[in-house]
C-alpha positions as a printed Julia matrix, in Angstrom:
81×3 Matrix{Float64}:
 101.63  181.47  39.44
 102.41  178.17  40.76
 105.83  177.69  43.11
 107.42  173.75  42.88
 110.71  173.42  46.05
 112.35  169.98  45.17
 114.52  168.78  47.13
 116.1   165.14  47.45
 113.7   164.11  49.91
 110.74  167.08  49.9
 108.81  168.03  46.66
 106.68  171.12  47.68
 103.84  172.47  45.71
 101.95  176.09  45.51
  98.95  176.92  43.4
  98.24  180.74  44.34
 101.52  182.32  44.74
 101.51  186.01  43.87
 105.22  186.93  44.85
 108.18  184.79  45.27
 111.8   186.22  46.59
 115.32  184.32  46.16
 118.29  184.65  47.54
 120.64  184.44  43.73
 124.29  184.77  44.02
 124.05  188.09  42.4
 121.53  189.56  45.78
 117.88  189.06  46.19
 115.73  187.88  42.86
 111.82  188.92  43.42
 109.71  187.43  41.26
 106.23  188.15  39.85
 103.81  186.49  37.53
 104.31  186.45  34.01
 107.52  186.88  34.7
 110.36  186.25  31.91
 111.71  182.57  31.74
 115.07  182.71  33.63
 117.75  180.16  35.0
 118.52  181.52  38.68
 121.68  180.3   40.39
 120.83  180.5   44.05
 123.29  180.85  46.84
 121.77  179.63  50.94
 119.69  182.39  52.2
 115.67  182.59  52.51
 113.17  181.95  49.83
 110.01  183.71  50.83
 106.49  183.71  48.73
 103.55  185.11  49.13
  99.56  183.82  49.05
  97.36  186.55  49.38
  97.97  188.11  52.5
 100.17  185.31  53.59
 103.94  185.3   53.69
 106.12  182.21  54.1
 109.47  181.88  54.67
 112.42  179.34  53.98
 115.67  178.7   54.58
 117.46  177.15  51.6
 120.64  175.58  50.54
 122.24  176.66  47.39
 121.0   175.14  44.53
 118.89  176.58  40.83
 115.86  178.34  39.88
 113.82  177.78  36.71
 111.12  180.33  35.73
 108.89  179.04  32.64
 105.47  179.85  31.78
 104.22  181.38  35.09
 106.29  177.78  37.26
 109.04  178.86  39.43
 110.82  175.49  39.67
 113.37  175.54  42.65
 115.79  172.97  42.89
 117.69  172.88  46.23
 119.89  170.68  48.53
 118.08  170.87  51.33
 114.61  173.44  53.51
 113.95  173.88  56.52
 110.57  173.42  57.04
């Protein structure tokens, strides 16, 4: 599945991700491909994803999550990169 971070300044862009974890404002959000389309309210915490054996990490201001057709679009204040 492919992972797009937008920010105001930063537009990020994954091709291979396998795994992607959020930090909602109801706890942790994992998702997977082929996963349902969802509107994800995040609160600041980590976003972490996975490529292959690869994991990444994130730390993330508040912001949304849109899961469509195998896109997790996250929209966020601000990463730390």
């Amino acid at each position: 599945m492919k992972l797009e971070i937008i920010t105001p300044n930063i537009h990020l862009h994954y091709d291979n991700v396998h795994y992607v974890s959020l930090p909602s404002i109801q706890g942790e959000c994992g998702i997977l491909p082929q996963h349902v389309h969802a509107a994800i309210a995040l609160q600041k915490g980590v976003l972490q994803y996975k490529e292959g054996d690869t994991t990444t990490s994130y730390p993330i201001s508040d912001g949304v999550a849109i899961v469509k057709e195998n896109v997790v679009r996250v929209l966020t204040e601000s990463i730390a990169l």
